[in-house]
N, C-alpha and C positions, 0 to 999 in steps of 0.2 A: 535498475528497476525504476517504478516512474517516482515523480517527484514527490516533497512534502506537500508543496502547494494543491497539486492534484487529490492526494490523498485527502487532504481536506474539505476537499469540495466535494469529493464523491460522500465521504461521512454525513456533511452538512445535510445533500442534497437525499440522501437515506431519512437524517431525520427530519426533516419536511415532508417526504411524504410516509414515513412511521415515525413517530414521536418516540424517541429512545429514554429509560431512564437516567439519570446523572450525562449528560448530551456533553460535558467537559471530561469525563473520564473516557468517554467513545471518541474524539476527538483525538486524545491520547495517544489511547490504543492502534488508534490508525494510523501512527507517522511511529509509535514507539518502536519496533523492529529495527526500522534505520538509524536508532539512537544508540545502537551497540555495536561497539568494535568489529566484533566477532561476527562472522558473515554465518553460522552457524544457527543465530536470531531468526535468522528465516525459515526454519528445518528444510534445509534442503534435505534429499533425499536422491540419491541413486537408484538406477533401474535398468534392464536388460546387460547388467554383469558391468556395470558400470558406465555404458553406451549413451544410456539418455539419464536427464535429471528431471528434477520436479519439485513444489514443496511443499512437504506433508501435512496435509490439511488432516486427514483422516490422525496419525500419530500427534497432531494438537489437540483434535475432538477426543482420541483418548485419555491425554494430560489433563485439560481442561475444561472437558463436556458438561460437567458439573457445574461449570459457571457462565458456560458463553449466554446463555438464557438468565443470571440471576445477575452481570457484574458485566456493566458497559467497557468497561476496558481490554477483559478478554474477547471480548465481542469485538472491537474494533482490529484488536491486535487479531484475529483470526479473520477479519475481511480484508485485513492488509497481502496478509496470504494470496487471497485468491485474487485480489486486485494486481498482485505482482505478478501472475502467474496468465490473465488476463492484459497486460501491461507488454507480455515478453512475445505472446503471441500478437500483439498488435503491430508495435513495431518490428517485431523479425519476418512473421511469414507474411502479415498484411501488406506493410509499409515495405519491405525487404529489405531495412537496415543492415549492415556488413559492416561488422565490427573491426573488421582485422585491416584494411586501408590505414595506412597514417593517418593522423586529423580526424577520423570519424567518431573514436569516443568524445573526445575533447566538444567537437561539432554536436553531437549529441549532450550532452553536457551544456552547455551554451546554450541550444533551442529547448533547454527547461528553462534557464532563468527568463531568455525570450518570452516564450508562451508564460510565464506566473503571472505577470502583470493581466495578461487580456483572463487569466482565469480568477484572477483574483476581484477585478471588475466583474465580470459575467455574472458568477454566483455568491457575489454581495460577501469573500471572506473577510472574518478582518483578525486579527492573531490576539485569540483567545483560549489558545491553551495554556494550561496552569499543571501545576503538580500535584498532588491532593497530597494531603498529609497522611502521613504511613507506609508510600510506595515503598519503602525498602523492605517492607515486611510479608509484602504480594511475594507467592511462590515464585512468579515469571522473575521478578528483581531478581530472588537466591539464585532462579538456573542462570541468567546473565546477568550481566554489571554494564546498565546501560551508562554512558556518558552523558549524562542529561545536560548539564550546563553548557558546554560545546555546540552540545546538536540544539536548545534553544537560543542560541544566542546564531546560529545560522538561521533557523529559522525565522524570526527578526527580521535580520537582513534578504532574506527573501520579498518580504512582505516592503524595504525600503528600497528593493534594487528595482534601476533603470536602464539596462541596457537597450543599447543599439542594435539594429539587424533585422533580417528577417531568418524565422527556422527555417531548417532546410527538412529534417527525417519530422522532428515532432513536432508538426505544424498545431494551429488552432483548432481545426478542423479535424487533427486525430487527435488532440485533446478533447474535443465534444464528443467525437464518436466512442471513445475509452468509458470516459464517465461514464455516460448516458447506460453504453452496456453494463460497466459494473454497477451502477444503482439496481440495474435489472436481478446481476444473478448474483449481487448481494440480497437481495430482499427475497429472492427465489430462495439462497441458501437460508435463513432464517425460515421459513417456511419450513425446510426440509430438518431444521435442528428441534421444532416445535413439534414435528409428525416423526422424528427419528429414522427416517428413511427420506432414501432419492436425493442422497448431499452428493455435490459436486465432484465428479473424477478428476481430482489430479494426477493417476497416471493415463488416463487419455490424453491428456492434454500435455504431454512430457516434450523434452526438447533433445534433441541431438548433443551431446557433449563435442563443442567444439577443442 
C-alpha cells in the first residue's frame, strides 16, 4: 500500500485546508495501521465468495463511529483505510502495475523511498510524530499490538534517506495525483461521517484476488 511519507502529507495537507483537533494524534493515525505486524490492521475484508477484497471502512465506522468525529487518531487511522484503498486503485488499474514479474515489488518498493525525498520537500514534511501518553490503553492498541519503536525508527530513516534513481511505477507525478485525490475524498468522507450518510463504498471499489 502507499507509503509513510505519503500518508503524511495527504494528513498534513487535510489539516491545512480543515484544521483537525490534537493535528499529532491525526498524524498518528494516518501511518499507525502500518505499525502492526498483523496485515489484519487494515480489516481487510473478502467479497464475492472470496474472489475480490477490500477494506472495511463501513465495519471500522461500526467499531469506532463513536469516535472518528470526537479523537483525531481514529480519524486518521480510518482515512489511512481509504487512502489505501485509493493507493491500490492508483497504481494497479491506473498506472497498471504487475506485481508478479520478478523485481517489480522490490522496484515498487524503491520508487517509495525515491519519490519521499521530492514529497517530503513539496509539502513542507518534517517528522513530527510523537506517541501520546496512554496509547496502550486506546481500544485500537487492545485489538492490535502495534510495534511502535521499529516502525518509528524506520520512519526516521525515511525522512534521512537519499537514494539514487529515478521511479519507474510510483513516479512523482502519481504521487501528486494520489494526494491531491485523497485530500478530496478524505474531506468528502468527513462530510459524510458529520451527515451519517453518502460515506465511501469500499465494495465498489474491491479488487480481484490475485
Amino acid at each position: 500500500m502507499s507509503s509513510r511519507i505519503v500518508h503524511l502529507a495527504i494528513a498534513g495537507e487535510i489539516n491545512k485546508i480543515h484544521p483537525l483537533p490534537e493535528p499529532e494524534r491525526f498524524s498518528l493515525g494516518s501511518i499507525l495501521p502500518d505499525a502492526c505486524p498483523d496485515k489484519k490492521a487494515h480489516y481487510r475484508k473478502l467479497l464475492a465468495e472470496g474472489t475480490r477484497r477490500t477494506l472495511d471502512l463501513s465495519g471500522f465506522r461500526g467499531l469506532y463511529g463513536d469516535r472518528l468525529l470526537s479523537d483525531s487518531l481514529y480519524l486518521g487511522y480510518y482515512f489511512h483505510l481509504l487512502q489505501d484503498i485509493l493507493f491500490r486503485n492508483e497504481i494497479y488499474e491506473v498506472v497498471g502495475f504487475d506485481p508478479r514479474p520478478a523485481g517489480n515489488i522490490p522496484q515498487l518498493h524503491l520508487d517509495y523511498r525515491l519519490t519521499n525525498r521530492y514529497v517530503i520537500n513539496k509539502y513542507g514534511l518534517t517528522n513530527q510524530v510523537r506517541v501520546p501518553a496512554g496509547l496502550e490503553a486506546e481500544p485500537l492498541w487492545q485489538e492490535w499490538q502495534f510495534a511502535l519503536t521499529p516502525f518509528l525508527e524506520e520512519l526516521a530513516r525515511d525522512f534521512r534517506d537519499t537514494p539514487r534513481g529515478a521511479p519507474i511505477y510510483f513516479t512523482e507525478a502519481v504521487a501528486d495525483r494520489l494526494i491531491h485525490r485523497s485530500v478530496r475524498l478524505c474531506l468528502q468522507e468527513l462530510e459524510a461521517l458529520r451527515n451519517e450518510t453518502g460515506f465511501f463504498d469500499e465494495e465498489r471499489s474491491s479488487w480481484r484476488v490475485r
